[in-house]
N, C-alpha and C positions, 0 to 999 in steps of 0.2 A: 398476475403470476410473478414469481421470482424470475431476476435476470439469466438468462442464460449464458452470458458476457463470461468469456474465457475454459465455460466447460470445454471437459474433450467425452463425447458422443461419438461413439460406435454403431452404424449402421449397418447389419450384414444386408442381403438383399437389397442395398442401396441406390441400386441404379433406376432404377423403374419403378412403379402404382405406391403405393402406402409408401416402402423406403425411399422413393426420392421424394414424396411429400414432407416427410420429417427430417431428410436432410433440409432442402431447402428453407423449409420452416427455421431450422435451427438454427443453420449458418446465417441466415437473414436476421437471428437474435443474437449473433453474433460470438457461437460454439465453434468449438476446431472440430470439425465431422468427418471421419472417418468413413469413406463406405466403401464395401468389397461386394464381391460379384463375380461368374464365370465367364461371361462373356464380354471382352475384351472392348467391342465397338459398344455397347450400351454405356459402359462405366466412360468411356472415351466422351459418349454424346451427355452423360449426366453431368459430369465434372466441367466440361463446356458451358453449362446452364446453372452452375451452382456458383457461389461466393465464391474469392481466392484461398478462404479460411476453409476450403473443404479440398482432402484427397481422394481417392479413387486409388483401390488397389485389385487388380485381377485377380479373384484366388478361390478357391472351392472349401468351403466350410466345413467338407466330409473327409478332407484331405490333410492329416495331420499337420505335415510340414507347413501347408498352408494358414492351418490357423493360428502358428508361432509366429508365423510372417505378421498375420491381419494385428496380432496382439503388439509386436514388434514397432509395427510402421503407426499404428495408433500413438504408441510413449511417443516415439520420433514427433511426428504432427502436434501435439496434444499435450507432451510434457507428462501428462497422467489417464489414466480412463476413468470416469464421472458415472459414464451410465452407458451401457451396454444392451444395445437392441437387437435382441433377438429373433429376426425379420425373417431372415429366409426361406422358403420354403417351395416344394414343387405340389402335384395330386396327381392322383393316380386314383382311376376308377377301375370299378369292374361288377358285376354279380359275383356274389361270395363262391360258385362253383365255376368260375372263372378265372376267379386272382392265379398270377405266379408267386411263386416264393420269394426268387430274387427280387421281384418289383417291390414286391411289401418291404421286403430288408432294405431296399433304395429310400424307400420314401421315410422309415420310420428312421434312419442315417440319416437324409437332409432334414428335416423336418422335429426332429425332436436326439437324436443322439449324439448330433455337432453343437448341439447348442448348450447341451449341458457339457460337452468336453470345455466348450471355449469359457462356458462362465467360471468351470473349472480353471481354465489360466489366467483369466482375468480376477480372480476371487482376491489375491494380494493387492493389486492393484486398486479395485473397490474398496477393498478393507482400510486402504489410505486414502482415501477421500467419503467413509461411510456414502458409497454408490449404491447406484440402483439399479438394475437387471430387470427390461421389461420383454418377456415373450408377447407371442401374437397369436392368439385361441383362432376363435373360426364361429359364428353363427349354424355350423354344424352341427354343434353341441346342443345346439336351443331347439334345432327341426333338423327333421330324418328325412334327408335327401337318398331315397332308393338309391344304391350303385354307388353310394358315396362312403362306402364303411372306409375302408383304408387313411383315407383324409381323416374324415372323422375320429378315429382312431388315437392318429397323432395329435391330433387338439386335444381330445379327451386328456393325453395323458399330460400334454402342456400345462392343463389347468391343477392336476394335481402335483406336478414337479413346481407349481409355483408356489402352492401350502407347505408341501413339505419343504420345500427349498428358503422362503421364507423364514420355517421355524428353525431350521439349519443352521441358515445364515445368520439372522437374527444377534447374537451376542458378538456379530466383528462389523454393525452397522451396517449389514448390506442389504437394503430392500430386495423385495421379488416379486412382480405384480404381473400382471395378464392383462391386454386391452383383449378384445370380443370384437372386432367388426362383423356386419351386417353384408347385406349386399353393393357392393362395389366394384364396378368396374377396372380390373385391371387383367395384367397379361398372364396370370395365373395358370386357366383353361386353356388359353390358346399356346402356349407353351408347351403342353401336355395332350396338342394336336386332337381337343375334344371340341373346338369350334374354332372359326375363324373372327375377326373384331367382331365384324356386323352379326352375325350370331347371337354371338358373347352378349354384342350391348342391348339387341333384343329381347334374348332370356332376363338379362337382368329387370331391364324395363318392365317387363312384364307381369316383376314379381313387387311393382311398387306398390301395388292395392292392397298385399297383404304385408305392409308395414302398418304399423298405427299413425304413422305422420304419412304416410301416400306415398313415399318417393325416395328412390336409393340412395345412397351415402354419396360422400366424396372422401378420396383419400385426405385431403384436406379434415373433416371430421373427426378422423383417425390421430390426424397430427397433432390434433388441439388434445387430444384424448391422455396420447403416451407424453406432450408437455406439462401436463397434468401432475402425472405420476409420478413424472421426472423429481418435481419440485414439492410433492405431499410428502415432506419429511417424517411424517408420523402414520404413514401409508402403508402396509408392506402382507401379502399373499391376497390382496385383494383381487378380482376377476372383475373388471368392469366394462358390461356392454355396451358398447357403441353402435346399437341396429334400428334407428328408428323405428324400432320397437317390433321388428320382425321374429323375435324368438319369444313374444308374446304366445304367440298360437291363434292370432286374429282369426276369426271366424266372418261370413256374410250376414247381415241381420237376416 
């Protein structure tokens, strides 16, 4: 793959599972990495564990003022922004005669309507360095997890804001691509008080036999996935899954 050697990498959700695997990855190729996040002591313990060529800023993606900051403190760090990840994200379950209103307007804001404000202020910024913009779909999209519409939802619509956004963008060089992860352990669920770790890493476990390779992701996976894209110059509204083949539809012989 192409060097990574002095991009500037924007990480939202940077602190924790998939974002701080692609920070790490990247500052370790030796990018200015930018990652942002609400909670104060994660971004504290991420940036403790990352290169000195990575910042950490506190700030809420749904929150305007905040994401002139994230855009802000990136030029500062970075000089310019290169590629723009789209990470963050919460879920919110329910039965469809369950759901509230505000929770869906919460989730479809973090999840899909900060991300297109921010690509929005970064769009100038890209457009001088013909960047890339990668969002973060969901294996949702590929199998219907009961209870799971709201999530679902917002993936769904990720993957079409990446075509359209793509053909968009297109004439000021800015890619727009989608990675797809699979099953993978991170703090996603337990965030959203719908299990605790061990839980968590047992569902997931559970669900290795209906991969086609037997056995769950790693953030790690994911990292190699969005370096990828980063650097496929001639890439752009592509959707590519990363699920060890869980959105197959595996069946038992």
């Amino acid at each position: 793959m192409d060097n990574l050697d002095k991009k500037s990498i924007l990480v939202t959700g940077g602190a924790t599972g998939l974002g701080f695997s692609m920070a790490k990855r990247f500052s370790e190729k030796g990018a200015f990495v930018t990652i942002c996040g609400r909670r104060k002591e994660k971004i504290d313990e991420a940036i403790s564990n990352l290169k000195v060529n990575t910042i950490g800023i506190v700030a809420d993606v749904t929150n305007e003022e905040d994401r002139d900051r994230i855009i802000n403190q990136t030029i500062e760090h970075g000089g310019k922004i290169d590629v723009l990840i789209n990470n963050a994200g919460n879920m919110y379950r329910g039965n469809i005669d369950e759901l509230e209103e505000n929770k869906l307007i919460e989730i479809f804001n973090s999840n899909v309507i900060s991300g297109m404000l921010l690509l929005g202020k970064a769009k100038q910024y890209l457009k001088e360095t013909e960047g890339v913009n990668i969002f973060i779909g969901s294996v949702h999209n590929r199998r219907a997890f009961p209870g799971a519409s709201p999530y679902a939802a917002t993936k769904g619509a990720l993957e079409t804001l990446t075509r359209v956004l793509a053909a968009e963008l297109g004439k000021d060089k800015i890619r727009v691509n989608c990675v797809v992860p699979g099953a993978i352990f991170t703090e996603i669920n337990q965030r959203a008080g719908l299990f605790d770790d061990d839980q968590a890493k047992k569902r997931l476990d559970s669900m290795a036999k209906i991969h086609a390779l037997g056995e769950i992701g790693t953030p790690e996976d994911i990292s190699e996935a969005v370096e990828y894209l980063i650097n496929a110059r001639w890439t752009t509204g592509a959707i590519l899954d990363v699920d060890g083949g869980l959105g197959l539809g595996l069946t038992e012989d």
